[in-house]
C-alpha positions in Angstrom: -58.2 106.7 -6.2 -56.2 107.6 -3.1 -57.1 111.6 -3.9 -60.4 110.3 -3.6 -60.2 108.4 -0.6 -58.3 111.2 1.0 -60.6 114.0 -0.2 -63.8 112.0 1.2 -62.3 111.4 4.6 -61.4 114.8 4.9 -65.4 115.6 3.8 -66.5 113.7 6.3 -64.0 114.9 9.2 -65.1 118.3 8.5 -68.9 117.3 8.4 -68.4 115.8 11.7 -66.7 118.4 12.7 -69.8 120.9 11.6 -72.2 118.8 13.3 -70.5 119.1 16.6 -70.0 122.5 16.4 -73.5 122.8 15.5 -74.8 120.4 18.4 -72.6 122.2 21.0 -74.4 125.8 19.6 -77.5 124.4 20.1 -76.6 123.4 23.7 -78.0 125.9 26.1 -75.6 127.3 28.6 -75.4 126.7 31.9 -77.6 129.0 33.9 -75.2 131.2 36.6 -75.2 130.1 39.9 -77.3 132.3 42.5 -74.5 133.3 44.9 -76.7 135.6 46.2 -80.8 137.0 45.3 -78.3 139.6 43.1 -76.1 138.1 40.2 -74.8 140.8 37.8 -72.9 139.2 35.1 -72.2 142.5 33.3 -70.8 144.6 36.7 -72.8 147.2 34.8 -74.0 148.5 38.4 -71.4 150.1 41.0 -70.6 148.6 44.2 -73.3 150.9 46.2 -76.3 150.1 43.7 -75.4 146.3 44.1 -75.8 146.5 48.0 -78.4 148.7 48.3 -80.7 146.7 45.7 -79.5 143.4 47.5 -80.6 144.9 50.6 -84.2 145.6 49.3 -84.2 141.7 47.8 -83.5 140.2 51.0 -85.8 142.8 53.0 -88.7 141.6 51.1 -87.9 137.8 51.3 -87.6 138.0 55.2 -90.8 139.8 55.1 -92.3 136.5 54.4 -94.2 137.7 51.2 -92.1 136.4 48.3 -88.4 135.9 47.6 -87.3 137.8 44.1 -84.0 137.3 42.4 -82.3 139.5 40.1 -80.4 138.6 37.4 -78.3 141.2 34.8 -77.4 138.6 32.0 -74.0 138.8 29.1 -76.7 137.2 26.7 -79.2 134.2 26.5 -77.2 132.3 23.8 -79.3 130.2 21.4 -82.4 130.6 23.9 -85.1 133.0 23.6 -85.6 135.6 26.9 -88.2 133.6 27.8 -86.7 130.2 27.7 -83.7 131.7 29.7 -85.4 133.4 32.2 -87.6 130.2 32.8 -84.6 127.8 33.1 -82.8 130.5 35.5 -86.0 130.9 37.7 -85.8 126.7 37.9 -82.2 126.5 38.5 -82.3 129.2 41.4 -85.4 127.6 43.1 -86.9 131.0 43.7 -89.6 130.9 46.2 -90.4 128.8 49.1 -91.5 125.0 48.4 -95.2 124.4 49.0 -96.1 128.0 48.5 -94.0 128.7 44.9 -93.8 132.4 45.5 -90.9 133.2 43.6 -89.9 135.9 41.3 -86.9 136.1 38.7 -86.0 140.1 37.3 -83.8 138.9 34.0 -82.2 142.0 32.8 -80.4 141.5 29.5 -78.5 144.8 28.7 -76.8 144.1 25.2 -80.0 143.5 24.0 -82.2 146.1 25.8 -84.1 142.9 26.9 -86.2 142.6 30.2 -88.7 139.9 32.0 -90.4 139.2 35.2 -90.8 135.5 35.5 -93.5 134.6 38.3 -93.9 131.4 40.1 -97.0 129.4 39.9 -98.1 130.8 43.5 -98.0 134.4 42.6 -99.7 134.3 38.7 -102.8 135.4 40.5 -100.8 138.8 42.1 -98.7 139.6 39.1 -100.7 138.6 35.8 -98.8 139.0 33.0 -100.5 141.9 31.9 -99.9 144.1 35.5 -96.3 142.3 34.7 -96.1 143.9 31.0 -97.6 147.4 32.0 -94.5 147.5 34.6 -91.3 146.5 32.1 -93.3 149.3 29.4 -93.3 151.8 32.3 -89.3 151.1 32.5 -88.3 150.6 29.1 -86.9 154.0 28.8 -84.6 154.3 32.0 -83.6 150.4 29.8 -82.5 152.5 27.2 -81.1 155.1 29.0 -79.2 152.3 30.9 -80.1 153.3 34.6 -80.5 149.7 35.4 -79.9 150.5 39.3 -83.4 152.8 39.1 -85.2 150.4 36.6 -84.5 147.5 39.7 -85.7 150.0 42.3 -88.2 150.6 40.5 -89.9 147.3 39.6 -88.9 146.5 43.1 -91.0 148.9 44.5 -94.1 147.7 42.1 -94.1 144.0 43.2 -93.2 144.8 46.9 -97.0 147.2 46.6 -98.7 143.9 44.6 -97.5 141.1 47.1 -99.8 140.5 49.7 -99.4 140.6 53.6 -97.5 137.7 55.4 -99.1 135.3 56.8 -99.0 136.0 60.7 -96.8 133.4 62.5 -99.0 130.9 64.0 -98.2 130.7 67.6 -96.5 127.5 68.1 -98.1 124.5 69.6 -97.2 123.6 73.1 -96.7 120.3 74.7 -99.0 118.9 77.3 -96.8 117.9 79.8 -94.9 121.2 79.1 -98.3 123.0 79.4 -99.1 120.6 82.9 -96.0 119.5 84.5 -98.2 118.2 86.9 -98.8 115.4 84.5 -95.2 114.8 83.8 -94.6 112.4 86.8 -97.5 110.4 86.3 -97.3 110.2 82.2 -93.4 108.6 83.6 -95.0 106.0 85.7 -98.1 104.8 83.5 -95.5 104.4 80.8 -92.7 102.7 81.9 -95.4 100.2 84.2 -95.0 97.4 82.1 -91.6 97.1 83.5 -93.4 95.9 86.8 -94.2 92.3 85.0 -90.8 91.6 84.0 -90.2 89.7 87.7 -93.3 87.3 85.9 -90.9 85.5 83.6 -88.3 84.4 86.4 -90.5 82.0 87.9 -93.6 80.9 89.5 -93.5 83.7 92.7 -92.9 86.4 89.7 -95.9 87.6 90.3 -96.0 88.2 94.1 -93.0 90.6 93.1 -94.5 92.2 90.4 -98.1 92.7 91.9 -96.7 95.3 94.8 -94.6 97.2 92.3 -97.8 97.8 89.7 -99.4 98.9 92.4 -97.3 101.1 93.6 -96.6 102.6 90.5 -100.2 103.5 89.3 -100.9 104.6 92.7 -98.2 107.3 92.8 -99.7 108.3 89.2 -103.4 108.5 90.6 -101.9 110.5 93.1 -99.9 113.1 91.3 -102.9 113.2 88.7 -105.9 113.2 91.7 -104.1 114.1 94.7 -106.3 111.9 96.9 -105.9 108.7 99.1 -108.8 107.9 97.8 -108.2 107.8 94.2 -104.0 106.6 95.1 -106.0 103.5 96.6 -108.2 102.4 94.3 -106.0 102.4 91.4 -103.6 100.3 93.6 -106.4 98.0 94.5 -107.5 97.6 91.3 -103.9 97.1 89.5 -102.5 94.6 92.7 -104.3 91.5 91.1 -103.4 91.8 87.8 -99.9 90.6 88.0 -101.6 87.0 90.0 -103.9 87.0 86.8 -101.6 87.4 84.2 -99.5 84.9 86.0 -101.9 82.0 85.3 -101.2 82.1 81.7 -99.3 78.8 80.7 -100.5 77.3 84.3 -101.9 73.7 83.7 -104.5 74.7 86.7 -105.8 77.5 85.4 -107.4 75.1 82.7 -108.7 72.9 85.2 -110.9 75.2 87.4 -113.6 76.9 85.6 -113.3 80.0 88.4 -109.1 79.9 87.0 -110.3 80.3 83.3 -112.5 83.4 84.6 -109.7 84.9 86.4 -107.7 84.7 83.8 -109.7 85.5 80.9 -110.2 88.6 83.0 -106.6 89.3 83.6 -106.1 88.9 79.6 -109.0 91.4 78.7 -107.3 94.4 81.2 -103.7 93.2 79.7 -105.2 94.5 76.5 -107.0 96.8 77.2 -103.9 98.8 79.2 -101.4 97.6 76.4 -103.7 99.7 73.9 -104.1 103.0 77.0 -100.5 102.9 77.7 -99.4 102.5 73.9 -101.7 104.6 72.6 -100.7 107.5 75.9 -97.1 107.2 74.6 -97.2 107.7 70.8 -100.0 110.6 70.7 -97.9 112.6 73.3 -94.7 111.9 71.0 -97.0 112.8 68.0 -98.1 115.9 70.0 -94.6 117.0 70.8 -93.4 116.4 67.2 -95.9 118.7 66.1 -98.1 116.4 63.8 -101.8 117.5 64.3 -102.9 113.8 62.9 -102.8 112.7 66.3 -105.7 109.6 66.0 -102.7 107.6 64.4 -102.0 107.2 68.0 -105.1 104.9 69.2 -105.6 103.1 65.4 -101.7 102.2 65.7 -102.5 100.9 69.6 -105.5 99.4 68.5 -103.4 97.3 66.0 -101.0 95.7 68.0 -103.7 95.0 71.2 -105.4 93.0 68.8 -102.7 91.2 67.9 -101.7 90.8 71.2 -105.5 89.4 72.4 -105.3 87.0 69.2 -102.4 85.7 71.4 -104.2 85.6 75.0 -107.2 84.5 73.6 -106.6 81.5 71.1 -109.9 80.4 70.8 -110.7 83.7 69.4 -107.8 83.8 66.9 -109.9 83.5 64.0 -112.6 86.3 65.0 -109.6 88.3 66.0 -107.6 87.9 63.2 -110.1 88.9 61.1 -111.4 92.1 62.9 -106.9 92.4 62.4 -107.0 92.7 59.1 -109.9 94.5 59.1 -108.3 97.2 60.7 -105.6 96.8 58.7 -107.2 98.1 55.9 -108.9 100.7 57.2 -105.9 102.4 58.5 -104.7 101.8 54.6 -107.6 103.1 53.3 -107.6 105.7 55.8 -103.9 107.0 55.4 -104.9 106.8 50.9 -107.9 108.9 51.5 -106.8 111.3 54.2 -103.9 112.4 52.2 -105.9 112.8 48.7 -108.7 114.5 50.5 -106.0 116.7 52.6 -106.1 119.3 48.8 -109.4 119.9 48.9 -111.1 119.4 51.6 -111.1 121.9 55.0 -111.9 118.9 57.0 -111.2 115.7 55.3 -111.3 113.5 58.9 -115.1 112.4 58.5 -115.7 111.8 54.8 -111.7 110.1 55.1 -112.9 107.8 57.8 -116.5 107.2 56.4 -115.0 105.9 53.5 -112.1 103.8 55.2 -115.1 102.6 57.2 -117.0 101.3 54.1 -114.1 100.0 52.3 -112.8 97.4 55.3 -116.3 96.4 55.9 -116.9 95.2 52.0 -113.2 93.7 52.5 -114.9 91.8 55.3 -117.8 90.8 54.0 -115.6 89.5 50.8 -113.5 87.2 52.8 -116.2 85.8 54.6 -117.9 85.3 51.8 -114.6 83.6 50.3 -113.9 81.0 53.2 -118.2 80.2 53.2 -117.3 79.1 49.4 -114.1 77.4 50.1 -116.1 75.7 52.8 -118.7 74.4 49.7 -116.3 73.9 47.5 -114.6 71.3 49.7 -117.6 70.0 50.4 -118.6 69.2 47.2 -115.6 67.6 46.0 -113.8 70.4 44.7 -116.0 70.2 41.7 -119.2 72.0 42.6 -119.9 75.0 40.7 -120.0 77.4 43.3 -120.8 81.6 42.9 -118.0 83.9 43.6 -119.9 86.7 45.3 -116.9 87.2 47.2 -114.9 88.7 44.3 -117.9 91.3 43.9 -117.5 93.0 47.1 -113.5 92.6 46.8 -114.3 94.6 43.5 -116.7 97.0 44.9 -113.7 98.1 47.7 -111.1 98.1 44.8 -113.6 100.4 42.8 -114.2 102.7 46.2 -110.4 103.0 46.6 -109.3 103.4 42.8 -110.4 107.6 42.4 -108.5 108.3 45.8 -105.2 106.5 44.4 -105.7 108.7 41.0 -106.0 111.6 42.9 -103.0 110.9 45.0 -101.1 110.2 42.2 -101.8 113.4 40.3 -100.6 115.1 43.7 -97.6 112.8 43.8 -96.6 113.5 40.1 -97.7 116.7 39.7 -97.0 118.7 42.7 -98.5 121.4 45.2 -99.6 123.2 42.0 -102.2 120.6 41.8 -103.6 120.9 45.3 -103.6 124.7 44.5 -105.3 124.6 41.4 -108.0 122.0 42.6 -108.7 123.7 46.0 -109.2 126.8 43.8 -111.4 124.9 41.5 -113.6 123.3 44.7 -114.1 126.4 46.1 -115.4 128.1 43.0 -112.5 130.2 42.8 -111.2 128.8 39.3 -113.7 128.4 36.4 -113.3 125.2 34.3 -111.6 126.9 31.2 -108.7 128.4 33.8 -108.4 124.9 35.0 -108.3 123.3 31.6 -105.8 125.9 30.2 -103.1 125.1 33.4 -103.0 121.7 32.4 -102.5 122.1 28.7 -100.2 124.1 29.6 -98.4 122.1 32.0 -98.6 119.3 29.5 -99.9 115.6 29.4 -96.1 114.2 29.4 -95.0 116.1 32.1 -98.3 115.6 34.2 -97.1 112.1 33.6 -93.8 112.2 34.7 -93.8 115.0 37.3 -91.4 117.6 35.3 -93.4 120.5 36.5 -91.4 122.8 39.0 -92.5 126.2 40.5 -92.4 128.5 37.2 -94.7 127.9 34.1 -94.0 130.9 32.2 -95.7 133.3 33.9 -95.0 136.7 33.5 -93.6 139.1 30.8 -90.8 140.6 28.8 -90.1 143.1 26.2 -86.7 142.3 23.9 -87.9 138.2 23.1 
């Protein structure tokens, strides 16, 4: 019984045994790590044909046209060439991000074995049959193992197939770098509000802060005009403001009709220099950061004057508060469209905006709609029967919105193969079938879950 015992155990340590060992067989290798565009595993080539063939990789990746890697492989262990190659070509990240132009040269010597593997952004340049017709043209230096001149000379075919860099656009200059004329004035319009800070520390705040404002916008109108005549008006029309602003929380100005009118005014051009001067400051950072979506500037200063005339103004909170929210929403529904439209459209500013514009307007309508029926709800005790034609317009913006935040999505998950493939497909550059066939072959799953990187199996190999 013991024999047994002892004889099964020893069956199933060995089975277990056989199963790991088989697991760990089945395990892929590691790919090598890419310590340069030149990895030769075998040291098959001598020290001359490694440096002048890493020479000729980096020439053509600082010509801006593609960046290739090269690869001379022990083996592929349990994987096919192709699998290999394809794993290697991710591992490495060959070819720049956004533009997926990279290409992978796997050269498997113990097996007479050789493949191009092409990024998605150069399938159109090297199809796999150009790719095929090239490894068949060098099979026989493979045999003859040259492997210096069958590099050199695949080298030379994809350096003649890649098309031209793109010319360096000329980089965008600042404004104020462009005009430092403006430079002085941009200073003092900016940094103006700090002129109403004497307002909180009392009640003659404002005969301190009315000289400084002046002062400060008529240095700017200066600089900018270089006139008296334009230095004095804008320090005649800014000297009053200050007095204006100051009658905010002043139990006279709400006694005196002529006080509510002065004030009132004083409010409005509080506003409407909060949203100037805000809007003056964050385009001209956007502009010097580069970003060419420079109207984020005035929406974002048009948000926050709003806000801040919902505060000057409180009997016009509930107007304001709407057009607020409002606003809100379009600069949502803007920022959603604008970046799904970016893929496939050459200017996607107008349709991006017309949209937005329609999809805050039925948000308005729907919560008007919403407090009219609360109103007649209330009204008739909470139990009248009332139609929700609110919720249809709120539906008919969630509909409006719902095909840009699928396409976003798609972008999102699946990558700037996507934008490539549908701005190809818009501008009649991709028939249906092509289209179809990249995304059975990118898969459902993945498509899903955003697995897809910059190789999809492109290219072609002989030795598989």
């Amino acid at each position: 019984m013991k024999r047994q015992l002892s004889r099964g155990l020893v069956m199933t340590l060995a089975w277990l045994l056989l199963s790991c060992t088989a697991a760990l067989a089945a395990t892929p290798a590691p790919p090598p790590r890419a310590t340069s565009l030149l990895v030769d595993q075998t040291n098959l080539l001598t020290a001359r044909e490694r440096e002048e063939i890493d020479a000729r990789l980096q020439a053509i990746e600082a010509s801006g046209k593609a960046q290739v890697g090269v690869l001379i492989a022990t083996g592929t262990g349990s994987e096919t060439l192709q699998q290999y190659a394809l794993r290697v070509a991710e591992a490495w990240q060959l070819g720049r991000r956004g533009r997926d132009d990279g290409v992978l040269i796997l050269v498997v010597p113990a097996r007479n074995a050789l493949r191009i593997e092409v990024g998605y952004g150069l399938e159109g340049t090297i199809p796999d049959a150009l790719a095929a017709r090239w490894i068949d043209e060098v099979l026989p230096d493979l045999a003859e193992k040259r492997f210096a001149e069958v590099l050199h000379r695949l080298l030379e075919r994809i350096e003649v197939a890649l098309p031209e860099a793109a010319p360096l656009t000329k980089p965008r200059t600042n404004s104020l770098d462009a005009h430092p004329e403006w430079k002085l004035p941009f200073v003092l319009v900016v940094f103006s509000p700090l002129a109403i800070f004497p307002l909180f520390l009392g009640a003659w705040g404002a005969l301190v802060s009315a000289p400084i404002l002046a002062t400060m916008y008529g240095l700017a109108a200066w600089e900018l005009w270089g006139t008296q005549a334009a230095a004095g008006l804008a320090a005649a029309i800014s000297l009053p403001l200050p007095v204006l602003w100051g009658l905010n929380g002043r139990e006279i100005a709400t006694s005196q009709p002529v006080l509510r009118w002065a004030r009132a005014v004083g409010n409005l051009a509080a506003v409407v220099l909060f949203f100037l001067i805000l809007a003056l400051f964050v385009g001209m950072g956007l502009q010097a950061a580069d970003v060419e979506q420079v109207w984020v500037a005035p929406l974002f200063a048009l948000l926050l004057a709003i806000g801040l005339a919902a505060f000057l103004f409180p009997r016009a909170t509930r107007p304001l508060l709407l057009a607020l929210r409002s606003l809100i929403h379009f600069a949502f529904m803007l920022a959603l469209s604008y970046g799904a439209l970016s893929s496939i459209a050459a200017d996607p500013a107008p349709l991006a905006v017309g949209v937005s514009a329609l999809f805050a307007i039925l948000i308005a309508i729907g919560l008007l709609l919403d407090r009219r029926e609360q109103g007649a709800r209330l009204a008739g005790g909470g139990r009248a029967a009332v139609r929700r034609w609110s919720s249809w317009f709120v539906a008919a913006a969630l509909l409006l919105m719902l095909p840009f935040a699928l396409l976003l999505l798609m972008q999102a998950l699946a990558g700037d193969d996507f934008q490539t493939r549908v701005a190809q497909a818009s501008a009649g550059g991709g028939s249906i079938a092509a289209i179809l066939w990249w995304a059975a072959r990118r898969g459902f799953f993945a498509m899903l879950v955003g697995l897809g990187g910059r190789f999809g199996g492109g290219g072609a190999g002989r030795g598989d």
